[in-house]
PDB file of N, CA, C and O in Angstrom:
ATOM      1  N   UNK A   1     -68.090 125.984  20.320  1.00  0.00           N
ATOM      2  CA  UNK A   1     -69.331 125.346  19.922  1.00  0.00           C
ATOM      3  C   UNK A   1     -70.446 125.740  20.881  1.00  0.00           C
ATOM      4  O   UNK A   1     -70.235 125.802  22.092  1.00  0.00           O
ATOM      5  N   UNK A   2     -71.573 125.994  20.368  1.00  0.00           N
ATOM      6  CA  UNK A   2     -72.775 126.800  20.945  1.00  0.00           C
ATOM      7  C   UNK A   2     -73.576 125.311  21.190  1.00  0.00           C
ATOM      8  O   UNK A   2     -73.328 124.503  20.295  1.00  0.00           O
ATOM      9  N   UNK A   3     -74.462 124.837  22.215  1.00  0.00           N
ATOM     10  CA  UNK A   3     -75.189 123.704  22.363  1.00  0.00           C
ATOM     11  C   UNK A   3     -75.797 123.660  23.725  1.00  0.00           C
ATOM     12  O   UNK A   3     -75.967 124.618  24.479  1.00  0.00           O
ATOM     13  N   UNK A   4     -76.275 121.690  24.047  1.00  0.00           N
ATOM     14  CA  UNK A   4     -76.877 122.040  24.753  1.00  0.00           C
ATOM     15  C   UNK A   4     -76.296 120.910  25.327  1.00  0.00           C
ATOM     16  O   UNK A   4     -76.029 120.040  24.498  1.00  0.00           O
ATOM     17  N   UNK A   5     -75.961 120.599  26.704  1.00  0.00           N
ATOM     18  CA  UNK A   5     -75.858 118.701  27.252  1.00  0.00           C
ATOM     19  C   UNK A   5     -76.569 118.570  28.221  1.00  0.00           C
ATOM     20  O   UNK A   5     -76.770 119.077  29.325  1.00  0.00           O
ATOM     21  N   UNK A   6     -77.111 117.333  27.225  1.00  0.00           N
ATOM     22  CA  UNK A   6     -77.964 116.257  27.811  1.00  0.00           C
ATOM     23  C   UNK A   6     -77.838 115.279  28.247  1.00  0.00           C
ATOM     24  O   UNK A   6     -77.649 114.190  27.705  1.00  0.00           O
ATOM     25  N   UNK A   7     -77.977 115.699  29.829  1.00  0.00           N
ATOM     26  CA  UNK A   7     -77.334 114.667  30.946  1.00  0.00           C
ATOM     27  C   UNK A   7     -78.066 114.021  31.576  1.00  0.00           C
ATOM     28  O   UNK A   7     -78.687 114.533  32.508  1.00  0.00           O
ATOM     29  N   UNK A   8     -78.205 112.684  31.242  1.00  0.00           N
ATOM     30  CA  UNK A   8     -78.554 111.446  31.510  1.00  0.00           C
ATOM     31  C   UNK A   8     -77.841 110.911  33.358  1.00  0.00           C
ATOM     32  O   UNK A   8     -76.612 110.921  33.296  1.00  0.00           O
ATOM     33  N   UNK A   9     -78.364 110.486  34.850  1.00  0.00           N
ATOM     34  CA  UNK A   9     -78.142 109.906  35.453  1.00  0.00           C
ATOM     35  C   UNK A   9     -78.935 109.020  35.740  1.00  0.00           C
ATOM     36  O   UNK A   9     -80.160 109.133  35.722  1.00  0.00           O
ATOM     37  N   UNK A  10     -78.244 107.954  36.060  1.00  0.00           N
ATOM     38  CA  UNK A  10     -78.953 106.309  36.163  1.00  0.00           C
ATOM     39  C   UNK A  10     -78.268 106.052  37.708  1.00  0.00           C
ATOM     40  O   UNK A  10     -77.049 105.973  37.855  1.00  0.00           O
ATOM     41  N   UNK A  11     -79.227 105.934  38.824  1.00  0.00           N
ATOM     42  CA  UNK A  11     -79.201 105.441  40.299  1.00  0.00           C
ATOM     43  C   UNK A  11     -78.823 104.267  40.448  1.00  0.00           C
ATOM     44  O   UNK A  11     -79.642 103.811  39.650  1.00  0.00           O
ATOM     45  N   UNK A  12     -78.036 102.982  40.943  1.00  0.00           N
ATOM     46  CA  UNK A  12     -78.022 102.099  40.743  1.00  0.00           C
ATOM     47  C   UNK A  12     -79.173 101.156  41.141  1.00  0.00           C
ATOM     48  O   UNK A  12     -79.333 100.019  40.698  1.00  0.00           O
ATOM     49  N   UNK A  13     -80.364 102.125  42.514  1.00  0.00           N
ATOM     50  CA  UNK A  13     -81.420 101.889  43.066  1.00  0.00           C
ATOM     51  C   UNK A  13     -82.199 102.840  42.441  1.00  0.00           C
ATOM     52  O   UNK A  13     -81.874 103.988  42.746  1.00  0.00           O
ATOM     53  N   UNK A  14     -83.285 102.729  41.530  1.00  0.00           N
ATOM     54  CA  UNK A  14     -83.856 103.431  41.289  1.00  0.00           C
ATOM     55  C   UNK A  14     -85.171 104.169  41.693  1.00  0.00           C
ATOM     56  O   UNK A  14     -85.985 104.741  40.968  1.00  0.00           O
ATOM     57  N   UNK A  15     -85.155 103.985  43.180  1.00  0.00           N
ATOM     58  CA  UNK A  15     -85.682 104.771  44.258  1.00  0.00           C
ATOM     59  C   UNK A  15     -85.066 105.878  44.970  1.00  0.00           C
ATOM     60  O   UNK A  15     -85.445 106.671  45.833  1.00  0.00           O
ATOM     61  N   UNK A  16     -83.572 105.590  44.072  1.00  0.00           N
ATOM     62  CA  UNK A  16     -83.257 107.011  45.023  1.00  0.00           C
ATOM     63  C   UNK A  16     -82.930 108.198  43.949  1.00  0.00           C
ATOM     64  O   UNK A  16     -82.664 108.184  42.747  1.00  0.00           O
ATOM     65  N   UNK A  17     -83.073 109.252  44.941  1.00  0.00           N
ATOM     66  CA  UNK A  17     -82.473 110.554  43.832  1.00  0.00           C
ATOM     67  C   UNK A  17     -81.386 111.620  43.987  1.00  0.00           C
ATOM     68  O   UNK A  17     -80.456 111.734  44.785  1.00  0.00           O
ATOM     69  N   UNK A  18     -81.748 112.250  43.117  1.00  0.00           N
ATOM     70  CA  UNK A  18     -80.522 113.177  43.114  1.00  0.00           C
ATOM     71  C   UNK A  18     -79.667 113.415  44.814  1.00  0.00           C
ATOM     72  O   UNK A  18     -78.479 113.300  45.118  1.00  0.00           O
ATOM     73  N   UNK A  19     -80.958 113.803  45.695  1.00  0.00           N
ATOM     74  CA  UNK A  19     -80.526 114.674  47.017  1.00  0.00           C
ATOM     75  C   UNK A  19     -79.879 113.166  47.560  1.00  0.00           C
ATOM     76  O   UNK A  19     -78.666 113.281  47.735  1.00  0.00           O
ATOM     77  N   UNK A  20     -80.363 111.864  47.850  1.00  0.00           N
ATOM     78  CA  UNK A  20     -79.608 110.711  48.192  1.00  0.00           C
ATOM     79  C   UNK A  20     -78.116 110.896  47.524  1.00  0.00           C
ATOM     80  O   UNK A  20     -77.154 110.469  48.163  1.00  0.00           O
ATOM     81  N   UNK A  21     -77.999 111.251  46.805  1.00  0.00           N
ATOM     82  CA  UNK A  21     -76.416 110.915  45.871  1.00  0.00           C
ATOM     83  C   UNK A  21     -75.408 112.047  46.499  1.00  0.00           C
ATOM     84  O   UNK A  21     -74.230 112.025  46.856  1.00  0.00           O
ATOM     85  N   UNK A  22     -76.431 113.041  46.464  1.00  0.00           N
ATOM     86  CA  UNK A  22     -75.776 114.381  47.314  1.00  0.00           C
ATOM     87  C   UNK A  22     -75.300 114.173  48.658  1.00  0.00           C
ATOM     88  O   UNK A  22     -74.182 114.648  48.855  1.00  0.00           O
ATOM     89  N   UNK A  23     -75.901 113.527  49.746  1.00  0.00           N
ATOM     90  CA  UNK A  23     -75.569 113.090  50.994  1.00  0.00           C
ATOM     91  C   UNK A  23     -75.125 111.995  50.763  1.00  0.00           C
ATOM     92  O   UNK A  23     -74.530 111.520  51.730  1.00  0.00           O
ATOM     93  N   UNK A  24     -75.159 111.245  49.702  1.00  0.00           N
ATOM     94  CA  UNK A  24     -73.959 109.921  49.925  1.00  0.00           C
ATOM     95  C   UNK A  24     -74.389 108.386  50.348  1.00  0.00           C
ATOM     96  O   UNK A  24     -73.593 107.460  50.504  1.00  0.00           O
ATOM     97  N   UNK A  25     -75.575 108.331  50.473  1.00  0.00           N
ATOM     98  CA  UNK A  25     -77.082 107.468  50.567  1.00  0.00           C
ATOM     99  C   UNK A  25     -76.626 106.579  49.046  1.00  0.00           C
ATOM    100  O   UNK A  25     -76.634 105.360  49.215  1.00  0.00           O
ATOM    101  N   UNK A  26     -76.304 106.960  47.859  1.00  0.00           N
ATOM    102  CA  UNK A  26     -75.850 106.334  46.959  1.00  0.00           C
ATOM    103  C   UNK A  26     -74.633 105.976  46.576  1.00  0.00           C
ATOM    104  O   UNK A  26     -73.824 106.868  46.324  1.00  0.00           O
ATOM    105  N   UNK A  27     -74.278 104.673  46.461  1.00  0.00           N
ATOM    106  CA  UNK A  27     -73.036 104.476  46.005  1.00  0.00           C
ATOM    107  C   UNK A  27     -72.450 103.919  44.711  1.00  0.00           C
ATOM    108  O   UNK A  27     -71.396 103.305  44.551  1.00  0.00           O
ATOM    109  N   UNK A  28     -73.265 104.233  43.933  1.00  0.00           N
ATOM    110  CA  UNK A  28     -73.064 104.281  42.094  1.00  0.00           C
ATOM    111  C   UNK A  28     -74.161 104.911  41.523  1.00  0.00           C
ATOM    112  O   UNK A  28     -75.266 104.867  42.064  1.00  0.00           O
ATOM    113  N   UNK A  29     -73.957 105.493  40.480  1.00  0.00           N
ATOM    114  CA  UNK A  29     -74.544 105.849  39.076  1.00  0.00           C
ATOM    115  C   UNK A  29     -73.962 105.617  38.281  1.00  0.00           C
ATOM    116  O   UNK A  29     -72.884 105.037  38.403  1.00  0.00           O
ATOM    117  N   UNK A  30     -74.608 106.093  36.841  1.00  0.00           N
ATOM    118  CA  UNK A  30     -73.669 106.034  35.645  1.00  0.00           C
ATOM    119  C   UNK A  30     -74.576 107.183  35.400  1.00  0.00           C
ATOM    120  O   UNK A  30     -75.787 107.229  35.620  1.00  0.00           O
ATOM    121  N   UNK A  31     -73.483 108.491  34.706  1.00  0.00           N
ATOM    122  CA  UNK A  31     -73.444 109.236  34.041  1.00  0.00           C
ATOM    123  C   UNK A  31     -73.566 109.375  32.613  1.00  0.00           C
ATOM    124  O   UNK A  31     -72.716 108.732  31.997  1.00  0.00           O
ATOM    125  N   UNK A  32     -74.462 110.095  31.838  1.00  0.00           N
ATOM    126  CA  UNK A  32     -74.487 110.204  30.133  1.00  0.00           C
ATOM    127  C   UNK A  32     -74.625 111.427  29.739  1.00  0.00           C
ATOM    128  O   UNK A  32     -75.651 112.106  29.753  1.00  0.00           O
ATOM    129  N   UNK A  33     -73.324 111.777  29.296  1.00  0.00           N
ATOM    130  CA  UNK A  33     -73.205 113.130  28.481  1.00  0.00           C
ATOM    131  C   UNK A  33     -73.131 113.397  27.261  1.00  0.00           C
ATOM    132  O   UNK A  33     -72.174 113.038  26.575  1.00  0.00           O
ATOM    133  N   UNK A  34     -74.164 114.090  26.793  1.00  0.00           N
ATOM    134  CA  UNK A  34     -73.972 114.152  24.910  1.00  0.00           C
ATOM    135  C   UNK A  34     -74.205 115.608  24.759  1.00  0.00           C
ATOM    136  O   UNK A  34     -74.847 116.280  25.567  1.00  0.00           O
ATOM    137  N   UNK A  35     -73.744 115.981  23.865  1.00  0.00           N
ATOM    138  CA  UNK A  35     -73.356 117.395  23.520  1.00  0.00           C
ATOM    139  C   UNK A  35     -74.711 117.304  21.996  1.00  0.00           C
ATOM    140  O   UNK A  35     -74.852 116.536  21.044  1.00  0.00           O
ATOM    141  N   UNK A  36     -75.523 118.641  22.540  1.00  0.00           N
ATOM    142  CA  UNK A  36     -76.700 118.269  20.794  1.00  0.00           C
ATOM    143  C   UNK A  36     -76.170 120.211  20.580  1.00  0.00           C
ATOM    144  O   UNK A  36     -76.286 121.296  21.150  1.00  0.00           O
ATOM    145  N   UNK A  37     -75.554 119.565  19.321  1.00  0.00           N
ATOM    146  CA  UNK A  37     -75.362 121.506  18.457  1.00  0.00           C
ATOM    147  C   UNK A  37     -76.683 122.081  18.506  1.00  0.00           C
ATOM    148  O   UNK A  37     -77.812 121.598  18.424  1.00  0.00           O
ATOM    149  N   UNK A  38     -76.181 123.368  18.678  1.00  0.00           N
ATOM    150  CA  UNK A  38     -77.474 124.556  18.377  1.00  0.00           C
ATOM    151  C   UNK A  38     -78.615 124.201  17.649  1.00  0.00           C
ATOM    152  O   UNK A  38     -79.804 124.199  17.969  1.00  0.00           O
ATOM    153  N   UNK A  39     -77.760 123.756  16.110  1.00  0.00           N
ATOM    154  CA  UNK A  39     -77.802 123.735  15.086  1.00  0.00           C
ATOM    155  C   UNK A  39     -79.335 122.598  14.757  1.00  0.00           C
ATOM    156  O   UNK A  39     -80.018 122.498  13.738  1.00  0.00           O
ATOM    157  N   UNK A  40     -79.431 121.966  15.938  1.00  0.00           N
ATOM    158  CA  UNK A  40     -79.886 120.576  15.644  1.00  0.00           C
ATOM    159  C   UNK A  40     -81.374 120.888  17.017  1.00  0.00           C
ATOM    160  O   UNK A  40     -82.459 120.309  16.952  1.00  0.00           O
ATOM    161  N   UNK A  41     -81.150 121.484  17.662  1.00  0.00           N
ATOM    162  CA  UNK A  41     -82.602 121.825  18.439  1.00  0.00           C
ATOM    163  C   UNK A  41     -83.089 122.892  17.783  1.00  0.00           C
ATOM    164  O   UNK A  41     -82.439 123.899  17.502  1.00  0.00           O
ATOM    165  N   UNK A  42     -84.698 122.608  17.427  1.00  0.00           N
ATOM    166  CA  UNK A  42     -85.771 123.353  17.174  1.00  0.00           C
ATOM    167  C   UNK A  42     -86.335 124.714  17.347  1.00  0.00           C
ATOM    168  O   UNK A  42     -87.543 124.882  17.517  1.00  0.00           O
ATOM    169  N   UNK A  43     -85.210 125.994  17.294  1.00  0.00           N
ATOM    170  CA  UNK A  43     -85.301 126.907  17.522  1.00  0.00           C
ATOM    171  C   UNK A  43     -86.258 127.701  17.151  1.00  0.00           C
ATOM    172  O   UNK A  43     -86.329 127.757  15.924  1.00  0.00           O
ATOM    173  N   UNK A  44     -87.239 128.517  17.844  1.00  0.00           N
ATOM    174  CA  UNK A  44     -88.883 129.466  17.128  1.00  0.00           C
ATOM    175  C   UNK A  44     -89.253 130.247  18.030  1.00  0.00           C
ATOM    176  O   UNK A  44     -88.510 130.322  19.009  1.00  0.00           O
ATOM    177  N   UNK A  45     -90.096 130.810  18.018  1.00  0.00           N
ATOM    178  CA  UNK A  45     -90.797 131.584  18.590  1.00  0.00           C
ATOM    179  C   UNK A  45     -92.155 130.691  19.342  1.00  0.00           C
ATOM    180  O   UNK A  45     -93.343 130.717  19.023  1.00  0.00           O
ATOM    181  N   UNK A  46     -91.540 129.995  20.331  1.00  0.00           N
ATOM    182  CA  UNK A  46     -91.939 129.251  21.232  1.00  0.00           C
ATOM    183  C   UNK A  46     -93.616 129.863  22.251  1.00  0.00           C
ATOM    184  O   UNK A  46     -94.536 129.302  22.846  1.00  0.00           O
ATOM    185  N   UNK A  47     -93.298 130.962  22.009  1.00  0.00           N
ATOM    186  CA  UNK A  47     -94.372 131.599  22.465  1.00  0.00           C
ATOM    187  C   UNK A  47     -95.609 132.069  22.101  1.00  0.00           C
ATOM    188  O   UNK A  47     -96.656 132.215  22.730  1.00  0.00           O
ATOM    189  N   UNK A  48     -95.072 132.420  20.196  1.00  0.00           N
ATOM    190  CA  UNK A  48     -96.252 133.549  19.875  1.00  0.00           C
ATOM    191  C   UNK A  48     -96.479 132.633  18.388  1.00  0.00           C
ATOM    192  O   UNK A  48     -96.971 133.309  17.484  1.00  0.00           O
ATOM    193  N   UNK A  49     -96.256 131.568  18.136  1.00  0.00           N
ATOM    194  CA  UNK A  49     -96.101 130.599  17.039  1.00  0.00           C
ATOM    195  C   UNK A  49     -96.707 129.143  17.738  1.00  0.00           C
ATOM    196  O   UNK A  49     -96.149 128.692  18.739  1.00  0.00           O
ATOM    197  N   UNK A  50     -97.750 128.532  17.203  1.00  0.00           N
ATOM    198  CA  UNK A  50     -97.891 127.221  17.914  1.00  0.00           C
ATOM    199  C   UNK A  50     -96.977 126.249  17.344  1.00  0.00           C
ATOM    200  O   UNK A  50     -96.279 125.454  17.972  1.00  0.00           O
ATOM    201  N   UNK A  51     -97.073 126.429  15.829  1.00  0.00           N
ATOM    202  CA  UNK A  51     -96.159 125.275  15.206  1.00  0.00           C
ATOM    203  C   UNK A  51     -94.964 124.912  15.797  1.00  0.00           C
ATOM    204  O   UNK A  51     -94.654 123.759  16.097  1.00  0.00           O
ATOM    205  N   UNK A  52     -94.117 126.172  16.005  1.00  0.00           N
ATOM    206  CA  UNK A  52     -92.459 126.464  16.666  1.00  0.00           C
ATOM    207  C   UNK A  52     -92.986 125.915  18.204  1.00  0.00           C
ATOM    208  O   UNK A  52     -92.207 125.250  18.886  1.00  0.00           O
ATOM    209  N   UNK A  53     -94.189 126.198  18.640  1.00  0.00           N
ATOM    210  CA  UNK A  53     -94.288 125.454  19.762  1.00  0.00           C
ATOM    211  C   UNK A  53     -94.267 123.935  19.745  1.00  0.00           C
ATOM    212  O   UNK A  53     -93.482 123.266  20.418  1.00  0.00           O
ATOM    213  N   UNK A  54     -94.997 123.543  19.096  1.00  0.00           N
ATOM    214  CA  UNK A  54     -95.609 122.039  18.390  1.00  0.00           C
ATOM    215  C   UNK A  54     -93.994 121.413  18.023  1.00  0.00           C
ATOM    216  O   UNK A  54     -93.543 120.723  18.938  1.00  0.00           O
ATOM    217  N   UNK A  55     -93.530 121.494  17.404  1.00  0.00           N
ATOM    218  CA  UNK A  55     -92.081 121.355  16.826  1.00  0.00           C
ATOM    219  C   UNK A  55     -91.116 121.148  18.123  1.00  0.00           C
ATOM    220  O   UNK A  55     -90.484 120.101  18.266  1.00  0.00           O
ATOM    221  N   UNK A  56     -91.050 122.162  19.006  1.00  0.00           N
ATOM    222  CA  UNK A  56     -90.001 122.063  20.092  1.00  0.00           C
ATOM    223  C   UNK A  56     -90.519 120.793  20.816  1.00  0.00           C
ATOM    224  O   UNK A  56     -90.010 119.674  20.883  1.00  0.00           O
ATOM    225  N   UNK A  57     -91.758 121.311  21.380  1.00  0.00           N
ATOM    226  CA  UNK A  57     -92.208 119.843  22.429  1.00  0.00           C
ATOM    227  C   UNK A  57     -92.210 118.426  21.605  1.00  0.00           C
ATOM    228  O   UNK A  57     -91.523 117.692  22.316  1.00  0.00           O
ATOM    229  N   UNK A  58     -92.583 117.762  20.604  1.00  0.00           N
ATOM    230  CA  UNK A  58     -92.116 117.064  20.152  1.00  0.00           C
ATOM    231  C   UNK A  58     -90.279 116.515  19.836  1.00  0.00           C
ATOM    232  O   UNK A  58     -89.841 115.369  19.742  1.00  0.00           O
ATOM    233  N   UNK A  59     -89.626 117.697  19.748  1.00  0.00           N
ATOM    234  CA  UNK A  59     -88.231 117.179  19.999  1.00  0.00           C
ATOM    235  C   UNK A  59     -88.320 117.256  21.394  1.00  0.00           C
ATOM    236  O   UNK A  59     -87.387 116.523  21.720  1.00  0.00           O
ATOM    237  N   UNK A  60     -88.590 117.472  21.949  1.00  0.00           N
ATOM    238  CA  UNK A  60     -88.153 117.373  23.734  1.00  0.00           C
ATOM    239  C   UNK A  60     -88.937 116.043  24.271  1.00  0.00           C
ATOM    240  O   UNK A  60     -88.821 115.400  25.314  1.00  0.00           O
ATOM    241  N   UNK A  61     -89.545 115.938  23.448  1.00  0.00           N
ATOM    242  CA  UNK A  61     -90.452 114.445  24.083  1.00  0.00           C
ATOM    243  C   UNK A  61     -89.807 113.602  23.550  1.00  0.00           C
ATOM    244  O   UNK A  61     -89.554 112.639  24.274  1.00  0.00           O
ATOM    245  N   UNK A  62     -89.337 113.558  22.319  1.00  0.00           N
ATOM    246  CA  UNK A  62     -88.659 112.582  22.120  1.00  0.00           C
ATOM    247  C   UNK A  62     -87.359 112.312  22.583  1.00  0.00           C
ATOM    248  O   UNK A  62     -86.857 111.188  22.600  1.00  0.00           O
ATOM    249  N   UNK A  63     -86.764 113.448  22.993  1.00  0.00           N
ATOM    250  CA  UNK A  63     -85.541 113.183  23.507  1.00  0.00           C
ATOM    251  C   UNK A  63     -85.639 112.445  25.135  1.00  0.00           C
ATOM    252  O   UNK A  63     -84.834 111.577  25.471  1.00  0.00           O
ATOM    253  N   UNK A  64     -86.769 112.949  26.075  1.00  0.00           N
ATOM    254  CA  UNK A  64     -87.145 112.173  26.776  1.00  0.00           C
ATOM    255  C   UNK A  64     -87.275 110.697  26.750  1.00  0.00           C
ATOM    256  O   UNK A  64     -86.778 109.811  27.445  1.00  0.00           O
ATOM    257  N   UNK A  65     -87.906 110.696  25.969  1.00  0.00           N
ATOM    258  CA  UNK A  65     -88.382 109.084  25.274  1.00  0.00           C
ATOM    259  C   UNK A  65     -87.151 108.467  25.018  1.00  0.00           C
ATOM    260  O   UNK A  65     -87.031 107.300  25.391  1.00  0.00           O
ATOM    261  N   UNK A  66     -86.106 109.078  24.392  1.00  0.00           N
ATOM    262  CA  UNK A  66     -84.497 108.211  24.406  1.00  0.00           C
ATOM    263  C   UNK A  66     -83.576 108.074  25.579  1.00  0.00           C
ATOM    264  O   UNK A  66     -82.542 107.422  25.723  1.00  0.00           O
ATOM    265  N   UNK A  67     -84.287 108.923  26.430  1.00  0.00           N
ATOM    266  CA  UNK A  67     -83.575 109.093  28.165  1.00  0.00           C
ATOM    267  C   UNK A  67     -84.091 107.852  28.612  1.00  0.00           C
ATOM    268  O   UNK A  67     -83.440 107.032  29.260  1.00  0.00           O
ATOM    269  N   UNK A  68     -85.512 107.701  28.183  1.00  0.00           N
ATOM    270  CA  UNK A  68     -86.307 106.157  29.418  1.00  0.00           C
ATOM    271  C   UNK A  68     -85.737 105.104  28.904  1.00  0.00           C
ATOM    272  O   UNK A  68     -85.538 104.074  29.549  1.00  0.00           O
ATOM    273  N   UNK A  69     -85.304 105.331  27.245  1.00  0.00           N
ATOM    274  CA  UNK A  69     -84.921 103.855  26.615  1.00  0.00           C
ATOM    275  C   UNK A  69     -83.762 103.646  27.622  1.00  0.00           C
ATOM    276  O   UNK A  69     -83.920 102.764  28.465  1.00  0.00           O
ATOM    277  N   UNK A  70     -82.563 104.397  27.622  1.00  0.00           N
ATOM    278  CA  UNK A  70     -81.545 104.687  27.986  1.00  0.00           C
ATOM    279  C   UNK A  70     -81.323 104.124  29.606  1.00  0.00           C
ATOM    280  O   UNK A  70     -80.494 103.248  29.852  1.00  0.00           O
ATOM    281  N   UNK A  71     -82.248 104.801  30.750  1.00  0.00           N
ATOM    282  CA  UNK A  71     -82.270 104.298  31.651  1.00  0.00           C
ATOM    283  C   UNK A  71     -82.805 102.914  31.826  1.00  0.00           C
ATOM    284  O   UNK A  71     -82.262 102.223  32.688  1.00  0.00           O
ATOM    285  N   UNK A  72     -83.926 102.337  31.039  1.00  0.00           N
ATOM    286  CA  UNK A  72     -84.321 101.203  31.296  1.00  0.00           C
ATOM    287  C   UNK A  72     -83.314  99.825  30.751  1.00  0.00           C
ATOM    288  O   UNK A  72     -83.435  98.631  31.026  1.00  0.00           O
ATOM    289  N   UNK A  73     -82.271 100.547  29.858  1.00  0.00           N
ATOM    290  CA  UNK A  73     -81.293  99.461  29.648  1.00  0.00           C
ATOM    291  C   UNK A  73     -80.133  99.310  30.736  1.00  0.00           C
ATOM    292  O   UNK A  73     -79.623  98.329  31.277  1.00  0.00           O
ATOM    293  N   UNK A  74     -79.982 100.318  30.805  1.00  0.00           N
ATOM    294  CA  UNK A  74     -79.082 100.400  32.274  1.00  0.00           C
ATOM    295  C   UNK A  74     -79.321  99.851  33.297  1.00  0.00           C
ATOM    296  O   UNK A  74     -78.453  99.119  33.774  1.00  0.00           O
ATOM    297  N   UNK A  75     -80.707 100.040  34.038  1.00  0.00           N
ATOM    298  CA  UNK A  75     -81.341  99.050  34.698  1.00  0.00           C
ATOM    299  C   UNK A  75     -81.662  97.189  34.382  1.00  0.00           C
ATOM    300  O   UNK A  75     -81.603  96.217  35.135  1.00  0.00           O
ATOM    301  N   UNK A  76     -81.887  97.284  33.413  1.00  0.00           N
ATOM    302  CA  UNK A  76     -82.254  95.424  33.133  1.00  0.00           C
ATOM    303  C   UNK A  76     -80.644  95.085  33.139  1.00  0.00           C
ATOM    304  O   UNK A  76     -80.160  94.033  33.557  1.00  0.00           O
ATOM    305  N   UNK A  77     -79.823  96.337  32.516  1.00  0.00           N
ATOM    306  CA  UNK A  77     -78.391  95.386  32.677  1.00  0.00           C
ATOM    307  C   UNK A  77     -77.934  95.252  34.067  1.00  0.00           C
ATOM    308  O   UNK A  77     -77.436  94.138  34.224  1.00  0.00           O
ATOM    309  N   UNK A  78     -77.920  95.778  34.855  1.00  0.00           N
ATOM    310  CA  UNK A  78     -77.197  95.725  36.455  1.00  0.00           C
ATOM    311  C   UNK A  78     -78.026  94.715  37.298  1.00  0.00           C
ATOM    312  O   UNK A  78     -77.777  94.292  38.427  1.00  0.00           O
ATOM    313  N   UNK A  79     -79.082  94.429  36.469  1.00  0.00           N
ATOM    314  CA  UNK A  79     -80.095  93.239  37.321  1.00  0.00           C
ATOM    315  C   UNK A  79     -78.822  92.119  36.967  1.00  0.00           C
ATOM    316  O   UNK A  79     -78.911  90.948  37.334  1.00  0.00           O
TER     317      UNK A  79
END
């Protein structure tokens, strides 16, 4: 299967980041892995096409936009 994963980490402090987790400064996350087929991202000519441009950034914003939902539930839950 050809794709892409979209990996979601949630800090249990959400002041810290990646390089904290790396040295060990953090002592939980939660991890989110989802697998999106080829098939299903907005493939174009990203460059020389605005629409295929227009089209991609809108799926990428929105997929963003389901990352903040995502983290902000994670967060209100561990409160």
């Amino acid at each position: 299967m050809v794709g892409v994963l979209n990996t979601t980490i949630v800090y249990d402090n959400p002041n810290q980041t990646l390089w904290d987790f790396m040295i060990r400064k953090t002592k939980k996350i939660k991890v989110k892995v989802d697998f999106i087929p080829i098939v299903d991202v907005p493939l174009g000519d990203y460059f020389n096409n605005p629409k295929d441009k227009q089209v991609f950034q809108k799926w990428l914003n929105d997929l963003w936009l389901t990352k903040d939902r995502y983290i902000d539930s994670k967060l209100s839950n561990s409160n």
